[in-house]
C-alpha positions as CSV (number, residue, x, y, z in Angstrom):
1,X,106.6,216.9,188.0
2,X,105.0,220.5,186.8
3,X,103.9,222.8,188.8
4,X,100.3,223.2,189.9
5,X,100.5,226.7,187.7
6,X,102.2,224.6,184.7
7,X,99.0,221.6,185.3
8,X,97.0,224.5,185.2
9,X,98.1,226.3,181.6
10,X,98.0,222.6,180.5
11,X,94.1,222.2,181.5
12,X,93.6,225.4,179.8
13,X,95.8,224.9,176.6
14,X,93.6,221.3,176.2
15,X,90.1,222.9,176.7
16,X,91.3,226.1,174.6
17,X,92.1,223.4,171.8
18,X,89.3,221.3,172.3
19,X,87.0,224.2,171.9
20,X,88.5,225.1,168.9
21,X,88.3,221.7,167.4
22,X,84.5,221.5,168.0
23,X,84.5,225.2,166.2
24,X,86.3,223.7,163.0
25,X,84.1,220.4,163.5
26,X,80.8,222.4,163.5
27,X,82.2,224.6,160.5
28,X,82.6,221.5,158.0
29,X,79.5,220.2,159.3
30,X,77.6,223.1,158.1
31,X,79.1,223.9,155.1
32,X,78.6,219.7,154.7
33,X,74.9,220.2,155.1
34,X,74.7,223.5,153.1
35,X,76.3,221.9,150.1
36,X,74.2,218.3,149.8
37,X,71.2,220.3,150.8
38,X,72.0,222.0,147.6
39,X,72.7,219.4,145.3
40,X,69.2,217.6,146.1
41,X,67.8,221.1,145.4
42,X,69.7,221.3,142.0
43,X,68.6,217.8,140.9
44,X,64.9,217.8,142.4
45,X,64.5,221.1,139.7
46,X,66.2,219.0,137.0
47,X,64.5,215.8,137.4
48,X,60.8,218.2,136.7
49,X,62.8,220.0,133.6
50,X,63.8,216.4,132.4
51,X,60.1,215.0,132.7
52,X,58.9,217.9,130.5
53,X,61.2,217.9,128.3
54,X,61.2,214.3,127.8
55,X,57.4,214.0,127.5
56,X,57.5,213.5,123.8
57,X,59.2,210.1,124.2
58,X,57.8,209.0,127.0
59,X,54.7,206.3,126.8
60,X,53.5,207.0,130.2
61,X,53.1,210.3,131.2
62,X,51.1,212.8,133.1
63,X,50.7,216.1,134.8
64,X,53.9,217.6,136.5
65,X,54.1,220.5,139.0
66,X,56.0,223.3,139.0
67,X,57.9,223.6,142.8
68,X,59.7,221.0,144.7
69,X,58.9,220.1,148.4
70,X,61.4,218.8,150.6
71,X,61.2,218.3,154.4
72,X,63.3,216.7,157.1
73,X,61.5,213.4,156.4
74,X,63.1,213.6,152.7
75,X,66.4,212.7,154.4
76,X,66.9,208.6,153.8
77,X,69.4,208.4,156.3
78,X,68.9,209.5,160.0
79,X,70.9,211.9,161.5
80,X,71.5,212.1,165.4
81,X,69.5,214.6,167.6
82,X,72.6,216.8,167.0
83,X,73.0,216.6,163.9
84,X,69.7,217.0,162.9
85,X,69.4,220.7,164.6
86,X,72.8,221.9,163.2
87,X,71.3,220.8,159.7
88,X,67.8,222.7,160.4
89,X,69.3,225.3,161.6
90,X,72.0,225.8,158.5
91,X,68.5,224.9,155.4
92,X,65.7,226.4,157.2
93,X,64.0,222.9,156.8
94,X,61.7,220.9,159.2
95,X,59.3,218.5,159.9
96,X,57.0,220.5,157.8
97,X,57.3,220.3,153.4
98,X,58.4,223.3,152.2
99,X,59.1,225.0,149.0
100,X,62.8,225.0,148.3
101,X,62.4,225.3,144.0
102,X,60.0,226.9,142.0
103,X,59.7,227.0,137.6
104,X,58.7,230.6,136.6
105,X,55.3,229.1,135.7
106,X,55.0,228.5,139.4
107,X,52.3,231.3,141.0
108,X,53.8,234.6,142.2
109,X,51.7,234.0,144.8
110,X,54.0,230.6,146.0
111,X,57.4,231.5,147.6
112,X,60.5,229.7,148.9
113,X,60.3,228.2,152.8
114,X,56.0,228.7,151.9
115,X,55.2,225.3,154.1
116,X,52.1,223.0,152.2
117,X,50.5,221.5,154.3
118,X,47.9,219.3,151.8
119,X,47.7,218.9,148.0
120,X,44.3,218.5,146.4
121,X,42.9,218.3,149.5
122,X,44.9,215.2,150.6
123,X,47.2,216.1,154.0
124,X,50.8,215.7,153.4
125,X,52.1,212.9,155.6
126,X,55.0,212.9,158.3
127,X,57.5,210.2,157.3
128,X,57.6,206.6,157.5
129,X,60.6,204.1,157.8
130,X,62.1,201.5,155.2
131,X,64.0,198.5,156.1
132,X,67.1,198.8,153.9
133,X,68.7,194.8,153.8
134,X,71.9,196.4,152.3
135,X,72.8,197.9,155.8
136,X,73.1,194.1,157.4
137,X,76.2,193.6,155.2
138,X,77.5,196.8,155.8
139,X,77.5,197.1,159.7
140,X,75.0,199.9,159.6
141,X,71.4,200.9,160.7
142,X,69.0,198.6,159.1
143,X,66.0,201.2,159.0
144,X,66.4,204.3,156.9
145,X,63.7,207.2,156.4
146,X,60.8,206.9,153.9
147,X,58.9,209.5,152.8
148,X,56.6,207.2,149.9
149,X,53.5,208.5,151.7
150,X,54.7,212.2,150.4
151,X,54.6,210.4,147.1
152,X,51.6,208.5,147.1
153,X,49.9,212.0,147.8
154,X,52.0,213.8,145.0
155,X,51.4,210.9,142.5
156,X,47.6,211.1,142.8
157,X,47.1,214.8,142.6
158,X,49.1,214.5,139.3
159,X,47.1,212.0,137.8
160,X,43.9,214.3,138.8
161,X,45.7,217.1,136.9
162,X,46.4,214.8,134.1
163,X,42.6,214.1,134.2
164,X,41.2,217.8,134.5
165,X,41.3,218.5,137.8
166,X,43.4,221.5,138.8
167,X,46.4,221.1,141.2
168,X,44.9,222.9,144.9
169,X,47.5,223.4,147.0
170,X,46.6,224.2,150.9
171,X,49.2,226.9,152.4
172,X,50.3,226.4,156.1
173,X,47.0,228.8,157.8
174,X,44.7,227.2,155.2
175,X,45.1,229.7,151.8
176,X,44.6,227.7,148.9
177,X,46.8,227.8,145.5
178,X,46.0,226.6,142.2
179,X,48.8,225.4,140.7
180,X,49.5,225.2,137.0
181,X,51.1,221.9,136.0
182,X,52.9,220.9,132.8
183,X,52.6,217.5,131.1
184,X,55.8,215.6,131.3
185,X,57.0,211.5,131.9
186,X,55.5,209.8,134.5
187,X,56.8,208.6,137.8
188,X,59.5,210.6,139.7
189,X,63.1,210.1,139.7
190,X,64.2,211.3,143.5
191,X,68.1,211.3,145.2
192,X,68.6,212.0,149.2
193,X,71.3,213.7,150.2
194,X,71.7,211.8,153.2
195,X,71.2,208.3,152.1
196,X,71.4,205.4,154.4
197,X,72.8,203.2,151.2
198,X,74.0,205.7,149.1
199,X,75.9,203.7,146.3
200,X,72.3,201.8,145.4
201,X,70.5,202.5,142.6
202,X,66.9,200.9,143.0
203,X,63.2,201.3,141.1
204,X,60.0,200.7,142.4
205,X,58.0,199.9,139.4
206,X,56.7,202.7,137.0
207,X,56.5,205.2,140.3
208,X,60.2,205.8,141.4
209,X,63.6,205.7,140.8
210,X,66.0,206.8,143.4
211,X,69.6,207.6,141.9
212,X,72.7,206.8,144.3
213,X,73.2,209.9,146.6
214,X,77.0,209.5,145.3
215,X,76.6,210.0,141.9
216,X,73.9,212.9,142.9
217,X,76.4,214.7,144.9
218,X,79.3,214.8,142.4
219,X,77.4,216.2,140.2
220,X,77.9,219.5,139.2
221,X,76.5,221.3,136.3
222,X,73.0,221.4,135.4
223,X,73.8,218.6,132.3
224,X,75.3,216.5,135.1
225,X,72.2,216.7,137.1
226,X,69.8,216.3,133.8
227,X,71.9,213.3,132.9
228,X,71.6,211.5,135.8
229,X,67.7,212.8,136.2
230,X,67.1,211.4,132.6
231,X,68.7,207.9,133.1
232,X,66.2,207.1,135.7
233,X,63.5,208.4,133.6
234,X,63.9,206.1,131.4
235,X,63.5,203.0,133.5
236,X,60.0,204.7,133.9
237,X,59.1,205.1,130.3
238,X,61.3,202.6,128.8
239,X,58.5,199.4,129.5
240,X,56.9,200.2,126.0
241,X,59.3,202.9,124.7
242,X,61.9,199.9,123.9
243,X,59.6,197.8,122.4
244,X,58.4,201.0,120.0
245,X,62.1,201.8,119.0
246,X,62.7,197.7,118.6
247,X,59.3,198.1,115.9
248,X,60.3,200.6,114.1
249,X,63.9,201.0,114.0
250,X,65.3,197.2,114.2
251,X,67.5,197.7,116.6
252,X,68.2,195.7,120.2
253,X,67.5,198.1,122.9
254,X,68.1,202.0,123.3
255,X,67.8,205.0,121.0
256,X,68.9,206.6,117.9
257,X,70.8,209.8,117.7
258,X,68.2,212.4,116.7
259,X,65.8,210.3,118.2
260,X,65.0,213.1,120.7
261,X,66.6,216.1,118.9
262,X,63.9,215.8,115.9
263,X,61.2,216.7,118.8
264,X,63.2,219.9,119.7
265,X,64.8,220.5,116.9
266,X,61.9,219.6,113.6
267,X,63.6,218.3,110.5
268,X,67.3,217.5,112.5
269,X,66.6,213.8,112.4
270,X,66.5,214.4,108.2
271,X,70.1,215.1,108.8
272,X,71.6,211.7,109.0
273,X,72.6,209.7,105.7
274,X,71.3,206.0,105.4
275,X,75.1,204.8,106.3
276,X,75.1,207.2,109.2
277,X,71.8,206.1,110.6
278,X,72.9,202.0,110.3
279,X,76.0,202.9,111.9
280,X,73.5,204.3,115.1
281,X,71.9,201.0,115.0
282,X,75.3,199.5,116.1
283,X,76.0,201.7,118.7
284,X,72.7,200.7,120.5
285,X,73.5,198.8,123.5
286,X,72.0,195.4,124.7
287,X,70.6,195.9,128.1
288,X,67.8,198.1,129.3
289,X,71.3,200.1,131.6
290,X,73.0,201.1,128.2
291,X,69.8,202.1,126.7
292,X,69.6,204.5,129.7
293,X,73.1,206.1,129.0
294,X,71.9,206.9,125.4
295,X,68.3,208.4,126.4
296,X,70.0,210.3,129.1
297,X,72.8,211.7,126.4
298,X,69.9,212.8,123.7
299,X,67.4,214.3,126.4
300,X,70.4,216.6,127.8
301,X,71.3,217.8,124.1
302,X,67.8,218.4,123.9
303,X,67.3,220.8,126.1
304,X,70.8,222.9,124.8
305,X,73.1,221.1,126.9
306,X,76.2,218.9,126.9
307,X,75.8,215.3,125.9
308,X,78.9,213.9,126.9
309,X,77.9,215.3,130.4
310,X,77.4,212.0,132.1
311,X,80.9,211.0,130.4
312,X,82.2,213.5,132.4
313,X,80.4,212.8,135.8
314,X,81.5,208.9,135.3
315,X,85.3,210.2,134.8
316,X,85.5,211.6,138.1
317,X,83.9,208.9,139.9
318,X,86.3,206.4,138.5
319,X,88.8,208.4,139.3
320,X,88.0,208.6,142.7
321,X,87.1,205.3,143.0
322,X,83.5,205.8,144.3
323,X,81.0,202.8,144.9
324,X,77.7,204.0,142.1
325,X,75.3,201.3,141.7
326,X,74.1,201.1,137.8
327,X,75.0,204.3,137.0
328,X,78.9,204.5,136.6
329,X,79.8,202.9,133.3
330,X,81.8,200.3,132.8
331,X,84.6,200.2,130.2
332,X,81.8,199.0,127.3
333,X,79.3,201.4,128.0
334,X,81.3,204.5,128.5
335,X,83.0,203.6,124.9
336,X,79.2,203.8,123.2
337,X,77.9,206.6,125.5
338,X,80.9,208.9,123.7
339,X,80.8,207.3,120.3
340,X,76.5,208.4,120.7
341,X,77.9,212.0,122.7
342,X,80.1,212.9,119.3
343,X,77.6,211.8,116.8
344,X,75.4,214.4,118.5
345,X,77.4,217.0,118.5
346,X,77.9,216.7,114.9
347,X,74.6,216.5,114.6
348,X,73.9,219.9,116.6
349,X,76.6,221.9,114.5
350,X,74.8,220.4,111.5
351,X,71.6,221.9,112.4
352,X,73.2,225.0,114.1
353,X,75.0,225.5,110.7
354,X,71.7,224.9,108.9
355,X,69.7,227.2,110.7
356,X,72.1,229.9,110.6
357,X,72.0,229.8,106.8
358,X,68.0,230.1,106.5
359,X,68.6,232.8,108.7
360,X,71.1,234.4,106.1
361,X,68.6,233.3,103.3
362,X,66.0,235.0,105.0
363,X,67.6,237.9,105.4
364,X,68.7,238.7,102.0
365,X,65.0,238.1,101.3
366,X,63.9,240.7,103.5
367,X,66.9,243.2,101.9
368,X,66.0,242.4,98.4
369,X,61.8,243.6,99.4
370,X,63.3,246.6,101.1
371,X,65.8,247.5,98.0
372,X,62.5,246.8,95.5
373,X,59.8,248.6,97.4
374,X,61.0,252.3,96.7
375,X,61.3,251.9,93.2
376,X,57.4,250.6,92.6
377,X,56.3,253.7,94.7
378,X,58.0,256.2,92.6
379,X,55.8,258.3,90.1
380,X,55.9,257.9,86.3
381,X,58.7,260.2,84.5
C-alpha cells in the first residue's frame, strides 16, 4: 500500500494532468471557434461578391449591401453556457449584430465590431428558434437557433433600396449611416458555422438558401467559397432563368459555357464554333442540382477565378467521406462539372490570347503615329 507521501504525489500528479488536459482542451476549442468563425466570415463576403456579380443573369434581383452582420444569434446550433463565453470571448461577438466584413464601397465612416442596432429604421431582432425534424433521427436537440427575423428586416430594407430609398443604418448610441448598396441577385445564400444539421442543404422559397456548414467549412479559397455561394444562388434565380436558357438555347436545364463570361468578358461568347456550342448543349444536365454546378463553375470564372473550384472542394469531401446534402456530386455530375470547368478554361486562354493581341495591334498603332508625327512637323528643304 503507498505511502501517505506516495498518495499524496499521486493526487497531485492527477490534478497537475488534469489541469493540463483542460489547458489543451480550451486551446483546440479556441482555435475551433476562431477558425469556423472565419470561414462564415469568408463566405458571408463571397455570397454579396457572388450576388453582384451574378446580377446580369439573375431574373430577380435587387439592392445588396456592402457589410456583413453577424451576431451570436447567427449560430444555428446552441452551444452550452461554456461554450458560448469561450467563443465570445475568442470573436469579439455577442448578442448584439456587428460588423465582421465590409466591401471598399462600404462608408469610411462603418468599421469592424461597429454594433447596428436598426436598418431603415426597423430594430434588428434578437433571435428566434427553429424546430429542426432532422435532429429526431439523429439523437440530437430538436430546436436549433433562427435568426429569419434578422432577415426579414435585411430583406425589406433591400427592396426599399431597390425602390429608391437609401439604405439608413442606426449605429449602437443612435448615429445614423447611409449606406450605398449595389444591385445584385436576390435572396441570400447564408451557412452557420455551428449548425445544428450541418450536412443539410435546404431553401426557403426565393428568400434563402442555407448551404451545409460542412461543405462551408472545408472550403478554402475564395473560388471554393464563390462556388458554393453561387450554387445556392441559383436556386434563387433559377425559377425563370431555366425556363429563359430552355427558350432560347434548346437545351434541358443549366447553362452554356460563355453564358456568364460574355457579360464580363463582351464578345467571349463569339468565341465558340457551331460544333463547340452543340457539344455545350450535351453537357447540360437534367435536374435543377446539375444546372447549379454549371452556374456556380461560370459565375467563379467570371469574376477571374478557378472553375473547377468546386471540383476541388467535392474531391476532398469524398475523400474524407463527409455527409453534404445536394452539394457533393455524385459520379454523373462531377464528370460534366469538369467536362464544363475545361471548356472554360479554353475559353479564358482564348480570350486572354485575343486580348493580348489587340493589345499588341494597338500598340504598333500607337508606335507607327509616334514614328509619323516628326516627319509632318519638319520644315520644307
Amino acid at each position: 500500500m503507498p505511502s501517505r507521501r506516495a498518495r499524496y504525489m499521486i493526487v497531485l500528479t492527477l490534478a497537475a494532468a488534469g489541469a493540463a488536459q483542460a489547458q489543451y482542451d480550451q486551446a483546440f476549442e479556441r482555435d475551433l471557434f476562431k477558425t469556423r468563425f472565419e470561414q462564415e466570415v469568408k463566405f458571408r463576403a463571397a455570397a454579396i461578391h457572388v450576388a453582384w456579380g451574378a446580377e446580369a443573369l439573375c431574373d430577380a434581383t435587387t439592392q445588396i449591401e456592402p457589410f456583413v452582420l453577424l451576431s451570436v444569434y447567427s449560430m444555428r446550433r446552441r452551444l452550452s453556457d461554456a461554450d458560448l463565453k469561450l467563443f465570445r470571448e475568442v470573436t469579439g461577438m455577442d448578442a448584439k449584430w456587428r460588423v465582421v466584413w465590409a466591401d471598399e464601397g462600404a462608408p469610411d465612416e462603418l468599421k469592424l465590431r461597429d454594433v447596428v442596432t436598426a436598418v431603415n429604421g426597423r430594430p434588428l431582432p434578437a433571435g428566434g428558434t427553429r424546430m429542426e425534424m432532422a435532429a429526431l433521427f439523429r439523437g440530437g436537440s430538436m430546436m436549433s437557433n433562427d435568426d429569419q427575423g434578422f432577415w426579414d428586416v435585411m430583406l425589406q430594407a433591400r427592396q426599399e433600396a431597390a425602390a429608391g430609398k437609401p439604405m439608413v443604418l442606426t449605429l449602437e448610441g443612435g448615429r445614423k449611416l447611409e449606406v450605398e448598396t449595389q444591385k445584385g441577385c436576390a435572396g441570400s445564400v447564408t451557412a452557420s458555422a455551428f449548425d445544428n444539421d450541418p450536412d443539410t442543404f435546404w431553401r426557403q422559397g426565393n428568400k434563402r438558401v442555407k448551404i451545409p456548414a460542412n461543405a462551408m467549412i472545408e472550403a478554402r479559397s475564395t473560388d471554393e467559397f464563390r462556388w458554393l455561394a453561387a450554387f445556392g444562388t441559383y436556386f434563387q434565380a433559377s425559377k425563370t432563368a431555366i425556363a429563359a436558357v430552355q427558350r432560347t438555347e434548346g437545351v434541358s436545364s443549366g447553362f452554356l459555357v460563355g453564358q456568364i463570361l460574355s457579360i464580363a468578358l463582351p464578345g467571349a461568347g463569339m468565341l465558340l464554333s457551331a460544333a463547340e456550342a452543340q457539344a455545350e448543349r450535351a453537357i447540360a444536365v437534367d435536374g435543377i442540382i446539375g444546372g447549379a454546378d454549371l452556374f456556380a463553375n461560370e459565375v467563379v470564372a467570371a469574376l477571374g477565378g478557378d472553375a473547377a473550384a468546386g471540383l476541388h472542394l467535392t474531391q476532398r469531401m469524398l475523400e474524407q467521406g463527409m455527409k453534404v446534402d445536394a452539394v457533393l456530386m455524385d459520379e454523373f455530375r462531377r464528370s460534366n462539372a469538369a467536362e464544363h470547368a475545361r471548356r472554360i478554361k479554353l475559353l479564358q486562354a482564348a480570350q486572354a490570347e485575343r486580348e493580348l493581341a489587340e493589345a499588341r495591334a494597338q500598340e504598333e498603332a500607337h508606335k507607327a503615329v509616334t514614328r509619323e508625327a516628326p516627319k509632318q512637323t519638319l520644315p520644307p528643304k
